[in-house]
C-alpha positions, 0 to 999 in steps of 0.5 A: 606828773609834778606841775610845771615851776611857776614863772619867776617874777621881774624881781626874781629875774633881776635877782637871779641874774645880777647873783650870776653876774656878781659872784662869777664877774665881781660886783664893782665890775658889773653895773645896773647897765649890763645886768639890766642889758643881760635880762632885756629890760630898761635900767628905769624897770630895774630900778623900779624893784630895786632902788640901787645898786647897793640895794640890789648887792644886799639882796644878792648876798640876802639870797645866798645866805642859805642855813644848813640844812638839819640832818639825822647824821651823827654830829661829826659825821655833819662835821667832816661832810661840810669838807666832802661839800667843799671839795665838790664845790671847788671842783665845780666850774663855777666856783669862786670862793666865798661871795660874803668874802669877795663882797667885803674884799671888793667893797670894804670894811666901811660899807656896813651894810655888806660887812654886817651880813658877811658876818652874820654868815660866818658867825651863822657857820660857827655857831652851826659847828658849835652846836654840832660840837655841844651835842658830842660833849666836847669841852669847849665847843666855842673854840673848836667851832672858831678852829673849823671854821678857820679851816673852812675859810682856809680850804677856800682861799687855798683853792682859790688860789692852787685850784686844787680841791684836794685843799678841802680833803687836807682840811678834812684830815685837820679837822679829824685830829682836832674831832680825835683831840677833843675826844670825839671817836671819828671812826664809824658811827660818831658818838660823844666825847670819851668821859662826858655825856650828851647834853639834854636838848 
């Protein structure tokens, strides 16, 4: 029998509760006063692990900066399953698009602090595209990587806006003819592009 999880931490509590808040309510709509109310605990405890407001949206969007996870699969098979990923997400009740967006959306592009780790995630998602693409051999990864990734964020705000999750099948059926346009073969096991061999890792 596996032991029982460790309690979490104060700051673990106040962490996990204001990413709740946040992403499901808006971070200008939720002050220190409810998430502090919401844990039962004073605003002067709360400020004890997080000095402010804006220290505590950092470590929010710090907590939800998750990398992918390395995968066995083909490279397109990775591909095409971030969009099946997608489509569960947006099926989900508790879907809210994207928060690294929403975050910049709701405080601005001057607030560096938030703009600066918005892009660091969607650069982190390009460039896990690129890679993917790299090693089927295709002519120019960098720009197909940017392609996939605009579909990405256009499923997203699609669905958001259509609450349909079948937005991320239609961008899963795009990004098939970009794969089958830059000569990768999508069908069965993916393999690397016709004509060009896989590059040594």
């Amino acid at each position: 029998m596996a032991p029982p999880p460790a309690p979490q931490t104060m700051k673990e509590r106040i962490l996990h509760t204001a990413d709740k808040l946040f992403y499901l309510q808006g971070i200008r709509a939720i002050g220190v006063d409810t998430i502090a109310a919401e844990i039962g605990i004073s605003k002067r405890t709360l400020y004890n692990h997080f000095p402010s407001k804006d220290a505590l949206i950092v470590a929010y969007l710090e907590r939800r900066f998750v990398h992918a996870s390395p995968s066995d699969k083909p490279p397109a098979e990775q591909i095409l399953a971030t969009f099946d990923s997608l489509e569960r997400r947006f099926a989900a009740k508790d879907f809210r698009g994207c928060p690294f967006v929403n975050a910049v959306a709701e405080l601005g592009p001057t607030d560096r602090a938030v703009k600066k780790i918005a892009i660091a995630f969607k650069e982190s998602r390009r460039l896990w595209f690129r890679d993917r693409l790299t090693e089927l051999g295709v002519a120019n990864p960098d720009a197909l990587a940017t392609q996939l990734v605009l579909l990405v964020d256009g499923s997203i705000a699609q669905d958001l806006v259509r609450d349909d999750p079948a937005m991320a099948r239609a961008a899963k059926e795009a990004a098939t003819v970009l794969l089958r346009n830059a000569g990768v073969d999508v069908g069965g096991d993916a393999k690397p592009a016709q004509g060009r061999k896989r590059p040594p890792r």
